[in-house]
PLY file of the C-alpha trace (Angstrom):
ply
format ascii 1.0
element vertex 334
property float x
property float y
property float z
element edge 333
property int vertex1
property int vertex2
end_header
58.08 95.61 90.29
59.49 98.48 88.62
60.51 101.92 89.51
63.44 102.81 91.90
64.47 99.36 91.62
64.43 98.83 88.09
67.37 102.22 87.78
68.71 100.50 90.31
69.07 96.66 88.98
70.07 98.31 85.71
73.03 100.39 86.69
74.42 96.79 88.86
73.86 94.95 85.09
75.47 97.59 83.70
78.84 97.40 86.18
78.50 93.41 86.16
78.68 93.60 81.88
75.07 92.35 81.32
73.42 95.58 80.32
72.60 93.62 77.14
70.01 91.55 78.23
66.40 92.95 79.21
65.06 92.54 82.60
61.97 90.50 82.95
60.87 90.44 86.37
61.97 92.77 89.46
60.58 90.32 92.62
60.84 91.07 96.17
62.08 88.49 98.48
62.03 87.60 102.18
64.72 88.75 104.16
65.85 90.27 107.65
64.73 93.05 109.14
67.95 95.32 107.38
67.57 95.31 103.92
65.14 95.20 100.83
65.97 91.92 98.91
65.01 91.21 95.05
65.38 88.50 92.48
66.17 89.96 89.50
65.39 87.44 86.45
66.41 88.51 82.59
64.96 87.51 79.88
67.48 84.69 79.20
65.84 83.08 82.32
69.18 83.37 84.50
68.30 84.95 87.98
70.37 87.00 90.38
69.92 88.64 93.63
69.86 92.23 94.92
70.22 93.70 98.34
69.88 96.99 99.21
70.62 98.38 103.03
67.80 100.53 104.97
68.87 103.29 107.53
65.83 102.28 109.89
65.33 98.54 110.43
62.64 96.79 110.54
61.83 96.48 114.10
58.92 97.71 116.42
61.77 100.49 117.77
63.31 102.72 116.77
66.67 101.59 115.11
69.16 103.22 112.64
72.15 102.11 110.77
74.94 103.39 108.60
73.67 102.09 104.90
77.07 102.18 103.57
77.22 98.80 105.65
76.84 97.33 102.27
80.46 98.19 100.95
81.36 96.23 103.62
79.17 93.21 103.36
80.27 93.41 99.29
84.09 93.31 100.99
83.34 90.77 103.45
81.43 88.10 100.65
84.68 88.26 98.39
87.19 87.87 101.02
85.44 84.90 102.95
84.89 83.40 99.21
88.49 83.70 98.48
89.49 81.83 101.46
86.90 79.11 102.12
85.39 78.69 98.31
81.70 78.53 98.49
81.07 79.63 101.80
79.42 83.07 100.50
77.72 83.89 97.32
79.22 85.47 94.48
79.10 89.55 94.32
79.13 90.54 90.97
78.45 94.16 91.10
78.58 97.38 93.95
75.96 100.67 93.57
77.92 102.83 96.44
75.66 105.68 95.61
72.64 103.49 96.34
74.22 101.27 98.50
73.47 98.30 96.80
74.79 94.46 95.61
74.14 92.75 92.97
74.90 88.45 93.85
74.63 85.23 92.62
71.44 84.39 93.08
71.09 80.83 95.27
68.23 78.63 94.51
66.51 76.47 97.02
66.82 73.13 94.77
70.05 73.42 95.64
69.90 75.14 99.37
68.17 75.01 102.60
68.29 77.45 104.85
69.62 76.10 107.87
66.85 77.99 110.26
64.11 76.57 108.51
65.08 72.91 108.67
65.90 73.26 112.62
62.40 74.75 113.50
61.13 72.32 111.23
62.17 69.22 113.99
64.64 68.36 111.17
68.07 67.95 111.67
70.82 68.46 108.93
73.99 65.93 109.46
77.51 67.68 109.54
76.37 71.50 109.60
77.37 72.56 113.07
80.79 70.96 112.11
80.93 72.12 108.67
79.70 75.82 110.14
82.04 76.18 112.35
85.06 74.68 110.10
84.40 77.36 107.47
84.55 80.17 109.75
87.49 79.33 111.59
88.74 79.06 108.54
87.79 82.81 107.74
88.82 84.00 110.81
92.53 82.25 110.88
93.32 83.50 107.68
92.88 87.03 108.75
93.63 86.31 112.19
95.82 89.60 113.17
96.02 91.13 109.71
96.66 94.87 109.91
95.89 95.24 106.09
92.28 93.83 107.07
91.94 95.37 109.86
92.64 99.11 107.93
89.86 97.79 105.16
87.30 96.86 108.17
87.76 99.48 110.75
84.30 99.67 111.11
84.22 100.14 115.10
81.15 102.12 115.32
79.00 100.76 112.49
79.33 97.72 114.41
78.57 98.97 117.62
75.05 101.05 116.11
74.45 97.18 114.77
75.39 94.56 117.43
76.64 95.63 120.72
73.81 98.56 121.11
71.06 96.96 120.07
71.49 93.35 121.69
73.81 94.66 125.01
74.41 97.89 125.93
69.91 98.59 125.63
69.65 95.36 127.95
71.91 97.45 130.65
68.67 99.95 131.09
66.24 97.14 131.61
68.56 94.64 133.90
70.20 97.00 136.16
71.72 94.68 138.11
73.26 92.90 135.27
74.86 96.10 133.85
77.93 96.37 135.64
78.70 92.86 133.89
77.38 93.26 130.24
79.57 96.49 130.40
82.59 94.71 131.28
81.56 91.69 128.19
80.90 94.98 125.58
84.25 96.72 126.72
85.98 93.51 126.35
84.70 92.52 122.40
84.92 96.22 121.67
88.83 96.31 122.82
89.31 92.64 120.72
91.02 93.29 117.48
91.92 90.00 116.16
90.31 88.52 113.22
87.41 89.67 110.12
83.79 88.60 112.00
80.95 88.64 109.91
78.75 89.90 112.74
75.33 87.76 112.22
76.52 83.95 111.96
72.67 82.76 112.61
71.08 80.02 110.64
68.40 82.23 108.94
71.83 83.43 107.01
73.04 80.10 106.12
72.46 77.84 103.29
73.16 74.22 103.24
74.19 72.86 100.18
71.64 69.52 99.59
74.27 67.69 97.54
77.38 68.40 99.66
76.34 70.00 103.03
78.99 73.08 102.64
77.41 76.19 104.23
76.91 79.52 102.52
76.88 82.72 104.43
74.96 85.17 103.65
74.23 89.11 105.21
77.70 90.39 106.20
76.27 93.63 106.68
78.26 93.79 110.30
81.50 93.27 108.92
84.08 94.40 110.97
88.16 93.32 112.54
87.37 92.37 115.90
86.65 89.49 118.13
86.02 86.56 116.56
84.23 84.99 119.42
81.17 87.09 118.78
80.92 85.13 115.53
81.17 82.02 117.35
78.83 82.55 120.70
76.34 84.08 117.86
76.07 81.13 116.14
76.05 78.92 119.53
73.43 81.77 121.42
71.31 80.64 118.24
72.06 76.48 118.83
70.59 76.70 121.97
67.74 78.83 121.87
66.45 76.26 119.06
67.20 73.82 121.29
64.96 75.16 124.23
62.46 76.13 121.76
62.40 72.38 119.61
62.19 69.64 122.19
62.25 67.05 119.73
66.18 68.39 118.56
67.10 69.33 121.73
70.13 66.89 122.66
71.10 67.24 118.99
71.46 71.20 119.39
72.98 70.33 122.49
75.62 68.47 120.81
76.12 70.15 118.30
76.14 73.40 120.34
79.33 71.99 121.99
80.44 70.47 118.65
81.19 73.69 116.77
82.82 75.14 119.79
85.20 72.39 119.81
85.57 72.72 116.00
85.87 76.68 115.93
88.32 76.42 118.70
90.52 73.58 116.70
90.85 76.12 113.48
91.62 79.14 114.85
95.05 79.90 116.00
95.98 77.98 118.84
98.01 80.50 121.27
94.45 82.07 121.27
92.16 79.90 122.03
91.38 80.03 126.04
90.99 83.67 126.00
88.67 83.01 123.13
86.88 80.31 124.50
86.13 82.28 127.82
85.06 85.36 125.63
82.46 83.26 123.88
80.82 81.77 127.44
80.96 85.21 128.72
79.37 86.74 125.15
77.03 83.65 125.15
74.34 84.59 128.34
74.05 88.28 127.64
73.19 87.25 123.51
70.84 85.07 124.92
68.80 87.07 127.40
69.65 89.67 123.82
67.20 87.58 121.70
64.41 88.03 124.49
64.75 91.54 125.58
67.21 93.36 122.95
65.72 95.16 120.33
65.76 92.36 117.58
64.08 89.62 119.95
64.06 86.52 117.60
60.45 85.69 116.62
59.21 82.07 117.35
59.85 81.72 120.85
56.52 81.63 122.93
56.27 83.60 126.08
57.11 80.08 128.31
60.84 79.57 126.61
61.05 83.74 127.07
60.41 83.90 130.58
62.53 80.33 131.00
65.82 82.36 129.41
65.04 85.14 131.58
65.50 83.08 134.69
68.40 80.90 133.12
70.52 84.14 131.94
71.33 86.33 134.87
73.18 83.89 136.97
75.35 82.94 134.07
75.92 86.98 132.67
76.73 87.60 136.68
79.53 84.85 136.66
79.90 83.27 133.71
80.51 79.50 133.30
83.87 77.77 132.17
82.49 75.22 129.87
78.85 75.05 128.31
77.75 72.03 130.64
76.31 75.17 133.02
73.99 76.00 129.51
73.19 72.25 129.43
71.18 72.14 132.50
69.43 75.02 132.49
68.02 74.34 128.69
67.31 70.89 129.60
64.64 72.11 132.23
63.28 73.95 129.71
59.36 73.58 129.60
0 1
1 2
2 3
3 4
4 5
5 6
6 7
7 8
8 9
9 10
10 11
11 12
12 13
13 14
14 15
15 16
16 17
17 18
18 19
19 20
20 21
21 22
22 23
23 24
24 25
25 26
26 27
27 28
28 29
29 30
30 31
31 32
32 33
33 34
34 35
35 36
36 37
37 38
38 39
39 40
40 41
41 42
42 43
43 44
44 45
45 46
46 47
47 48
48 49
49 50
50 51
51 52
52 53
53 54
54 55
55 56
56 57
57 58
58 59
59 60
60 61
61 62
62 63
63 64
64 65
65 66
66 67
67 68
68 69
69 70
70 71
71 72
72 73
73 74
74 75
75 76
76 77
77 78
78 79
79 80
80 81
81 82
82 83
83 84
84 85
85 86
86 87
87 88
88 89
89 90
90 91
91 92
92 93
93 94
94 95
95 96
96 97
97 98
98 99
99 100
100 101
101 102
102 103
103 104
104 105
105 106
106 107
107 108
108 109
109 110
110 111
111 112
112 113
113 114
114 115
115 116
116 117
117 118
118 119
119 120
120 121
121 122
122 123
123 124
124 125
125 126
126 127
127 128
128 129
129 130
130 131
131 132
132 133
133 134
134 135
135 136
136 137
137 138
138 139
139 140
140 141
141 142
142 143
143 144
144 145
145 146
146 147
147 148
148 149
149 150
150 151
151 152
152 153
153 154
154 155
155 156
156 157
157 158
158 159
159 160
160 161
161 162
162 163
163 164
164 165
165 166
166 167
167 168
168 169
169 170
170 171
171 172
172 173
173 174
174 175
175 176
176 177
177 178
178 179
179 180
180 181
181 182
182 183
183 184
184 185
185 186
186 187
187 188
188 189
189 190
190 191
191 192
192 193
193 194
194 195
195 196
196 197
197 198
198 199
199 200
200 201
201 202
202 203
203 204
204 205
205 206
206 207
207 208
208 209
209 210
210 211
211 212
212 213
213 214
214 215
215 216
216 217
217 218
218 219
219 220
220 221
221 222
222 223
223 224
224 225
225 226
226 227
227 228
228 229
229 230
230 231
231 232
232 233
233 234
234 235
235 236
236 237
237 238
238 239
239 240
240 241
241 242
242 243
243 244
244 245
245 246
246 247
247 248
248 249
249 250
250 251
251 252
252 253
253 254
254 255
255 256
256 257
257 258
258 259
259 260
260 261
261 262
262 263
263 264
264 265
265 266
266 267
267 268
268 269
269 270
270 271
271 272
272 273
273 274
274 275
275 276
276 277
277 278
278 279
279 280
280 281
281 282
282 283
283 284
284 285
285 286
286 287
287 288
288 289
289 290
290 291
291 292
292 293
293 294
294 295
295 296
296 297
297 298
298 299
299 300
300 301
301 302
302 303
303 304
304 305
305 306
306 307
307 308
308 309
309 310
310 311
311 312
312 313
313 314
314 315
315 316
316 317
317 318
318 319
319 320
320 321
321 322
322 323
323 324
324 325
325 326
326 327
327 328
328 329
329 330
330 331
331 332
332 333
């Protein structure tokens, strides 16, 4: 693989100091539906990883997105680093004209992604709690910050990436919700609190096999808001394995309610009702989000879509004080 992408990969060794060594391979990886991932390997055998951000996504419709998002995943990777060490790769070089990282690359002998082992029927010991941990941590340390809220005023990138695409397009198709999931996107919109990362799923976190620490990766909705988003992300994605893998499903469960309880401990504590109610209210629309939005997550079959479709409503309409309401519902899943 050559090309753009070899100008590219050379101009990020050249900033990073390791324009002396000769590129030997150029290999696409999997990745989201944002960006065009590589694994650049040089001829000394030592591999990294580079990311560059598309302006239309990969989805069936028809969705656009600021690409200098990547200054401010490169921003958000070296902060969260600095605060909680190893919880995000290394970023060892910025393109801004091509809007494009260069980043340690991470190699599976030493990570699993998170995703793969749930779907798999295989749960990982500690990760909800270690999860959550590190991104509490993240978020108290910049926890009303006006020097990081200046660097990630990044409002409306954040609203073409998250609260468009998975809300405010559900408001067309569930009329009678919309009054509500216009009163849950005013309400993270108006939140200035804390740094979120914006897409705290498992498909963008490692677990480390030797230690368990997790790694997050695609910050690309970096922004100073609402921390709870992070949090009811991360839970939304919990509990839709859980309806969707039986076999882990009072696991998920648990551990659904365990990295609420942790998040909530490590944040600041004058905060955390409001912030616990924002994340039940958040937690229904994201949901119903992953069915209907415009980035509906891929392995559920049409039973567990139509199940979340019936679940959802009553809990975006008025939404529960503790997750037990979830618990239920997802239980009666088929």
């Amino acid at each position: 693989m050559t090309g753009e992408w070899g100008e590219i990969v050379g101009r990020l060794l050249a900033e990073a100091n390791l324009s002396g060594h000769t590129i030997a391979a150029i290999t696409p990886l999997t990745g989201g539906v944002s960006s065009d991932i590589v694994a650049v390997t040089l001829d000394d055998g030592r591999r990294y990883c580079a990311k560059r951000a598309l302006q239309k996504l990969k989805v069936a419709g028809d969705w656009q997105a600021p690409i200098e998002r990547s200054q401010y995943e490169a921003a958000w990777l070296m902060r969260a680093g600095a605060i909680a060490p190893g919880s995000a790769p290394a970023v060892l070089a910025v393109d801004r004209d091509k809007n494009t990282l260069l980043m340690e690359f991470l190699p599976a002998a030493d990570y699993t992604l998170w995703k793969e082992e749930l779907l798999a029927g295989r749960w990982v010991d500690g990760a909800p709690e270690a999860v959550a941990g590190a991104l509490a941590a993240i978020h108290a340390a910049t926890w009303g910050d006006p020097q990081i809220g200046a660097a990630f005023a990044t409002d409306a990138m954040f609203d073409s990436l998250r609260l468009d695409p998975y809300l405010r397009t559900l408001t067309a198709r569930y009329p009678a919700l919309s009054e509500a999931m216009l009163g849950v996107i005013a309400t993270t919109a108006g939140t200035k609190l804390a740094l979120v990362h914006g897409d705290v799923s498992p498909k963008n976190i490692l677990i480390h096999r030797r230690d368990g620490h997790p790694v997050f990766l695609d910050a690309e909705c970096a922004w100073f808001g609402d921390p709870a988003f992070d949090a009811a992300f991360c839970i939304n994605h919990l509990i839709l394995k859980a309806i969707h893998v039986p076999a882990l499903r009072d696991r998920l469960l648990v551990g659904a309610a365990t990295f609420l309880a942790t998040w909530l401990a490590g944040i600041p504590d004058g905060g955390r009702g409001a912030a616990e109610a924002r994340v039940l209210a958040l937690l229904p629309c994201l949901m119903l989000a992953r069915v209907d939005g415009k980035s509906p997550v891929e392995y559920l079959p049409e039973d567990n879509r139509k199940h979340i479709r019936r679940l959802t409503p009553p809990l975006i309409l008025d939404p529960p004080d503790s997750l037990d309401r979830f618990y239920s519902a997802v239980r009666a899943a088929p």
